[in-house]
TORPA-648595 format. One record per residue (C-alpha): x, y, z; residue in three letters; residue number from 0. Coordinates in nm, 4 decimals, decimal comma, always signed. Example, Ala and Ser with C-alpha at 12.3 -4.5 7.8 and 13.67 -1.06 7.14 Angstrom:
! TORPA-648595
<px +1,2300	py -0,4500	pz +0,7800	r ala	k 0> $
<px +1,3670	py -0,1060	pz +0,7140	r ser	k 1> $
//
This chain:
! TORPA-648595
<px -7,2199	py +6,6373	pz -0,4503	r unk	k 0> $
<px -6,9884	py +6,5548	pz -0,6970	r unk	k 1> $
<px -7,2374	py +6,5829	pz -0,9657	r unk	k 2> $
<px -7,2970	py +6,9355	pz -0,8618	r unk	k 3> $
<px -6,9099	py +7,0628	pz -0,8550	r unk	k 4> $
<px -6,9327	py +6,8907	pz -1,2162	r unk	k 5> $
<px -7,2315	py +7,1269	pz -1,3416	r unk	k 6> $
<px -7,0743	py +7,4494	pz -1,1332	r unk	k 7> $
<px -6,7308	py +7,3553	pz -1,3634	r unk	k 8> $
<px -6,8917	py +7,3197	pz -1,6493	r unk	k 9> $
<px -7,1250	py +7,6062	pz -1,6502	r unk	k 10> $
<px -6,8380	py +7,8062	pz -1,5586	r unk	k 11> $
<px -6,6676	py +7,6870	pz -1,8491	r unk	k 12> $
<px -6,9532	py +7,7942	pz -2,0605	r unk	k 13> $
<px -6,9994	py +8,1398	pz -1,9059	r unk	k 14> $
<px -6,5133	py +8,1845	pz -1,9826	r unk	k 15> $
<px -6,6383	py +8,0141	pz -2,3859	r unk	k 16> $
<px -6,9515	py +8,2911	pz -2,4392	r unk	k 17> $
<px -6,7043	py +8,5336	pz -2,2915	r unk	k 18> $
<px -6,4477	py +8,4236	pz -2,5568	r unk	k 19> $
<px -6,6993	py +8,3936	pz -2,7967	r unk	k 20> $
<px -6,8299	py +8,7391	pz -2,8023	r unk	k 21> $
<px -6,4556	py +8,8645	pz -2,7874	r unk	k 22> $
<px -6,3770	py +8,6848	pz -3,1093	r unk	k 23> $
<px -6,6883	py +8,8028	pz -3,3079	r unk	k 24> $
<px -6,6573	py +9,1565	pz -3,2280	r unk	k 25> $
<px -6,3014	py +9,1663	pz -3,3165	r unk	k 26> $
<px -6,4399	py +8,9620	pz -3,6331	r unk	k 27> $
<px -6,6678	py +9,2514	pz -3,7038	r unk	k 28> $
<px -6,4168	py +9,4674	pz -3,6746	r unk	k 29> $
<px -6,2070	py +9,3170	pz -3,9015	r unk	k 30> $
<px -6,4491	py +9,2930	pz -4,1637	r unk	k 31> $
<px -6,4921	py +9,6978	pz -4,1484	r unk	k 32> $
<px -6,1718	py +9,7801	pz -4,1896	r unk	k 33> $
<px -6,0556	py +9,5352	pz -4,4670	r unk	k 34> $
<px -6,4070	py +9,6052	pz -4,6699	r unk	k 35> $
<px -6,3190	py +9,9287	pz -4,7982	r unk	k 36> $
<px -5,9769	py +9,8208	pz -4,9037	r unk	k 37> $
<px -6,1688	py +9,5816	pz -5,1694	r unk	k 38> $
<px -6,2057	py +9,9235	pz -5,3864	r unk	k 39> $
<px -5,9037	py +10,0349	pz -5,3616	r unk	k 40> $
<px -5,7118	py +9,7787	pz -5,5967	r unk	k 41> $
<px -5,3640	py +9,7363	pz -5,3391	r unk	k 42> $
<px -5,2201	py +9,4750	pz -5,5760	r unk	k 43> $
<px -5,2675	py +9,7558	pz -5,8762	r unk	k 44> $
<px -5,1042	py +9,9894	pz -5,7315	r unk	k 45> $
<px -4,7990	py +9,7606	pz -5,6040	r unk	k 46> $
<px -4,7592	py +9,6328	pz -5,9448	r unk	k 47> $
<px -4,7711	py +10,0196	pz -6,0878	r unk	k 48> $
<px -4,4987	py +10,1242	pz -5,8404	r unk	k 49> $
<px -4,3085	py +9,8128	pz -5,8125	r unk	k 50> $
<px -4,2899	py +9,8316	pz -5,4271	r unk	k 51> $
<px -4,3213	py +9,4256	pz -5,4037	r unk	k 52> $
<px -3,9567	py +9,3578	pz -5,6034	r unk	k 53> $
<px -3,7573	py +9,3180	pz -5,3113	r unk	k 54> $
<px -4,0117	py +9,1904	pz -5,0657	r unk	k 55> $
<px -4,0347	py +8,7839	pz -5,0596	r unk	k 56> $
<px -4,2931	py +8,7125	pz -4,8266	r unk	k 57> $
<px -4,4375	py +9,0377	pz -4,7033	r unk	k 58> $
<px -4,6109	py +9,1673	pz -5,0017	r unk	k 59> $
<px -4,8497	py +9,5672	pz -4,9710	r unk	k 60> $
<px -5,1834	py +9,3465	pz -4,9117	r unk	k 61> $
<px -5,0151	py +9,1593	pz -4,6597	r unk	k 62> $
<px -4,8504	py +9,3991	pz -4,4810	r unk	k 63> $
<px -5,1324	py +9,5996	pz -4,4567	r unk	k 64> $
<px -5,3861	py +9,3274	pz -4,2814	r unk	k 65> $
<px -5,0882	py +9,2915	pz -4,0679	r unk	k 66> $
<px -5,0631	py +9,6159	pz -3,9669	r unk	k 67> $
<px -5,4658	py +9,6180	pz -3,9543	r unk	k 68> $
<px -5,4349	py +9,3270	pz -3,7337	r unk	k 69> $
<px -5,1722	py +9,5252	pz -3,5253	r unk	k 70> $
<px -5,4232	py +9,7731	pz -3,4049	r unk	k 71> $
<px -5,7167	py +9,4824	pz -3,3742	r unk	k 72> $
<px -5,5482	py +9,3253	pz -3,1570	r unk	k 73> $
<px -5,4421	py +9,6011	pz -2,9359	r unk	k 74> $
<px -5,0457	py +9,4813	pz -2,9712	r unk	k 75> $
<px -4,8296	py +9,7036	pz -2,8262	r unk	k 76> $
<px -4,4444	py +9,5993	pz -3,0074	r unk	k 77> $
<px -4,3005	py +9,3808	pz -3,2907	r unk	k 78> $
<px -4,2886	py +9,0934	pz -3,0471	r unk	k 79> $
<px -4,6504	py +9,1044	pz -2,9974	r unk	k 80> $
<px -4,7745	py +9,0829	pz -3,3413	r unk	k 81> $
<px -4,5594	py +8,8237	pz -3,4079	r unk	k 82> $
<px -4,7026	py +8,5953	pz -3,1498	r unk	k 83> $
<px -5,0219	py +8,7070	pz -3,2526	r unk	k 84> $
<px -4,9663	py +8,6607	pz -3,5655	r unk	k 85> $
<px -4,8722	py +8,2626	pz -3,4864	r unk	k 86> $
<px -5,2771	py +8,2053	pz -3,3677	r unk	k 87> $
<px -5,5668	py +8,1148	pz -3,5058	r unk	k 88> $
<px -5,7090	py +8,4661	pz -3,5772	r unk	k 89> $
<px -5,4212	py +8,5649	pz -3,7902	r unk	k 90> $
<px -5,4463	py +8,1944	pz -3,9694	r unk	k 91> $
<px -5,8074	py +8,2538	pz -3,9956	r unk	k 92> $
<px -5,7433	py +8,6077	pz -4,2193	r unk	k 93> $
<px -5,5186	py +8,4760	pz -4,4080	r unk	k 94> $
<px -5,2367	py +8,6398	pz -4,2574	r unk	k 95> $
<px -4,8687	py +8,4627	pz -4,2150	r unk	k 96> $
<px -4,6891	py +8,4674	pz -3,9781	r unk	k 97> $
<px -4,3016	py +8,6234	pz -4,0392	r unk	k 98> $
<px -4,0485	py +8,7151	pz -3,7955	r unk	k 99> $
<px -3,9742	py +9,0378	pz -3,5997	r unk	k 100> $
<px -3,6774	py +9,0647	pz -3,7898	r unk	k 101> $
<px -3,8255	py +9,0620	pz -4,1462	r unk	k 102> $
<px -4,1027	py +9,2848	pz -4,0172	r unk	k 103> $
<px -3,9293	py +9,5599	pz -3,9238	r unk	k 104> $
<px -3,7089	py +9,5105	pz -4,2367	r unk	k 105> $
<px -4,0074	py +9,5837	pz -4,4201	r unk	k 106> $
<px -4,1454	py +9,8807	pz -4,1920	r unk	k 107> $
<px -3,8229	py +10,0790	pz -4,2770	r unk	k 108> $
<px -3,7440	py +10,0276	pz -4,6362	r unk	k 109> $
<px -4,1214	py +10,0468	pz -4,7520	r unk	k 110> $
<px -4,1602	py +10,3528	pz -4,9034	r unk	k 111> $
<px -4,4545	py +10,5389	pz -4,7061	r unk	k 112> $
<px -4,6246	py +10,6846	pz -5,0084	r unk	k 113> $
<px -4,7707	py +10,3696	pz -5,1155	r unk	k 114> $
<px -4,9827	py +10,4161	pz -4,7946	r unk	k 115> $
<px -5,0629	py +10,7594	pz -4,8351	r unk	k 116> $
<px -5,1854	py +10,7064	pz -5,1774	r unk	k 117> $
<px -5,3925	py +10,3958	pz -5,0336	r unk	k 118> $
<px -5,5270	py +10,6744	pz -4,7761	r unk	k 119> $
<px -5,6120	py +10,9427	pz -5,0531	r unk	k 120> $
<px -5,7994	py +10,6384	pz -5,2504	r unk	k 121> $
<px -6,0449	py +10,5901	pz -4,9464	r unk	k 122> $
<px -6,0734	py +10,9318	pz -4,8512	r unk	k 123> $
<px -6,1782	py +10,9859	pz -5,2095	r unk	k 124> $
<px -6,4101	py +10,7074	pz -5,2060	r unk	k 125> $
<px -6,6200	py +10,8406	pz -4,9168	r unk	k 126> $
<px -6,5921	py +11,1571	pz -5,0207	r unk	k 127> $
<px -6,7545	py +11,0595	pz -5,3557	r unk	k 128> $
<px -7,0257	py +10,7910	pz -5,1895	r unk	k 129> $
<px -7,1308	py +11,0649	pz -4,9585	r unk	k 130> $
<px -7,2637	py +11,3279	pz -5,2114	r unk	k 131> $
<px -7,4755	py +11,5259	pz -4,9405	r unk	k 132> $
<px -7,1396	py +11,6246	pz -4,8161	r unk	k 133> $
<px -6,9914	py +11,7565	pz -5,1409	r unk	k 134> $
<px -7,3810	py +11,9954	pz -5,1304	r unk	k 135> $
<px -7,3776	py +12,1155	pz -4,7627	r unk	k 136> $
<px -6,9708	py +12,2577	pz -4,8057	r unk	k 137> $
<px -6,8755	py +12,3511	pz -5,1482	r unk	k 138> $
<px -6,5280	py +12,4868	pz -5,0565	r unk	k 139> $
<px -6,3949	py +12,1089	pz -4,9478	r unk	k 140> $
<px -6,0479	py +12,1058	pz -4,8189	r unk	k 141> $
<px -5,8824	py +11,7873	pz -4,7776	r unk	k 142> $
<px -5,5238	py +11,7975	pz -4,6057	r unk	k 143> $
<px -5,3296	py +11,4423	pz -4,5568	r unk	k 144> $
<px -5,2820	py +11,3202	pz -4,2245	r unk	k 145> $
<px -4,8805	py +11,3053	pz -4,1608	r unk	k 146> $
<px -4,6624	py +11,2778	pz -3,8459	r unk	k 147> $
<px -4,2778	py +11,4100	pz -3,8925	r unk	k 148> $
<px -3,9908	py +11,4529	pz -3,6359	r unk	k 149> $
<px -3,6997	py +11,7632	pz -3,7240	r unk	k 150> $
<px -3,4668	py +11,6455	pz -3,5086	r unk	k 151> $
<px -3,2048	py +11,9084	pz -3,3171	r unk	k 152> $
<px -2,9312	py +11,8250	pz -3,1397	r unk	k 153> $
<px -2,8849	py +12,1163	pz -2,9039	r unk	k 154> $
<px -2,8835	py +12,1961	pz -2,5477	r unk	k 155> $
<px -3,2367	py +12,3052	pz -2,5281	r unk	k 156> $
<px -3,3839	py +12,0478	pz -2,7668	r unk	k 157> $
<px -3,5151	py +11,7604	pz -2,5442	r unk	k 158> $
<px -3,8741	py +11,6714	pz -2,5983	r unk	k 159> $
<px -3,8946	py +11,4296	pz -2,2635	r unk	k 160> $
<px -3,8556	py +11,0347	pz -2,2254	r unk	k 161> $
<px -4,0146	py +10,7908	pz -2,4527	r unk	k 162> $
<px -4,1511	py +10,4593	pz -2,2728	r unk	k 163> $
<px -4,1205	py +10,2523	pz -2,5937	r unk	k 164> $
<px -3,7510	py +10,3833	pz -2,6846	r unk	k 165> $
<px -3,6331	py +10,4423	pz -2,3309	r unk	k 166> $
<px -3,4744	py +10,7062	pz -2,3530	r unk	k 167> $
<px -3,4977	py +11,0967	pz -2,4186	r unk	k 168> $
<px -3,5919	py +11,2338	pz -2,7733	r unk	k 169> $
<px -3,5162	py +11,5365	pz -2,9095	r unk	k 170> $
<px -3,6488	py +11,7241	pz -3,1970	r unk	k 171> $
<px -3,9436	py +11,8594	pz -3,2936	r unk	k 172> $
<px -4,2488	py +11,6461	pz -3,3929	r unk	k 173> $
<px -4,5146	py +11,7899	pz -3,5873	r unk	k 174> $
<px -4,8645	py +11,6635	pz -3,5875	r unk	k 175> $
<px -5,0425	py +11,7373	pz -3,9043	r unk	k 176> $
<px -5,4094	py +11,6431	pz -3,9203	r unk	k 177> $
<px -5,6914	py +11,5534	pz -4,1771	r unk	k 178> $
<px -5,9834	py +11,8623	pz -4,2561	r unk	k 179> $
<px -6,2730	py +11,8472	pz -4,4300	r unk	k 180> $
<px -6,4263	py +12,1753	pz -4,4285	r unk	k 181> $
<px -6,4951	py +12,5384	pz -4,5345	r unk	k 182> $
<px -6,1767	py +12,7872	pz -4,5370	r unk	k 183> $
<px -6,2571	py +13,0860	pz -4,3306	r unk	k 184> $
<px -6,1110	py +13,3830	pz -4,4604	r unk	k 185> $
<px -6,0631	py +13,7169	pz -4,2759	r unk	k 186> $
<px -6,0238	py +14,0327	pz -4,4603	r unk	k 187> $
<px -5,6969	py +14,2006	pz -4,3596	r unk	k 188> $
<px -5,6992	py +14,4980	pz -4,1588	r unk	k 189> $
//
């Protein structure tokens, strides 16, 4: 009998390691197709044109971007997370480093955002350009950027509701600014 708890342990062990297995692959793929198309793009050229890595010791452009790649692979949900992510084999695996909270969010306020929007216009451009049957079917291509902003108001009436991650109520205005591709309808005025 004892043989047979044995091969019920190990097989279950098996079953929990394929499990695993196919986990780790498919976040592998995953990976793969979001850091491809960066390849193109040229990130250190365009941190050495703008000078955005001066002041950053250890989290260069590159690297924070596979981090914050990594951030939405791995489904983290704060700071905290990633950085214990960041401290297993995956992130070793990638290349990736791991760095504190601290020096993370250091970087995530004083980076200026328009080194990632330019990264962002570089890939839209790239698929717009690889994709040529697109550019045929709609000749009148409009491309606005994607962009999130908060106005914020301090008044009586300005409370937007409570925010789980903050914990407590925001107020302002956000404004949620999304990416077309398509023709411009226009109406003739009556």
């Amino acid at each position: 009998m004892k043989k047979r708890d044995g091969a019920a342990k190990s097989s279950r062990k098996s079953k929990k390691h394929s499990k695993n297995k196919k986990v780790r692959r498919k976040r592998k793929n995953l990976y793969n197709k979001y850091t491809k198309p960066l390849e193109a793009v040229k990130i250190e050229e365009k941190a050495e044109q703008t000078g955005i890595d001066e002041f950053s010791k250890k989290l260069n452009l590159s690297l924070h971007l596979m981090t914050m790649i990594h951030f939405v692979i791995e489904e983290c949900i704060s700071l905290t997370q990633l950085c214990v992510s960041l401290k297993g084999k995956n992130a070793r695996f990638r290349g990736l480093e791991s760095v504190s909270k601290g020096q993370l969010s250091t970087v995530n306020k004083n980076r200026d955002y328009r080194v990632f929007v330019w990264i962002y216009y570089e890939l839209l451009y790239k698929i717009i350009h690889k994709h040529h049957a697109l550019q045929r079917i709609c000749k009148d291509l409009l491309i606005a950027g994607i962009d999130t902003t908060s106005i914020l108001i301090k008044s009586y009436f300005s409370a937007l509701g409570y925010c789980g991650l903050t914990r407590r109520v925001e107020e302002g205005i956000k404004l949620h600014i999304g990416a077309m591709l398509g023709k411009i309808l226009q109406y003739p005025l009556p």
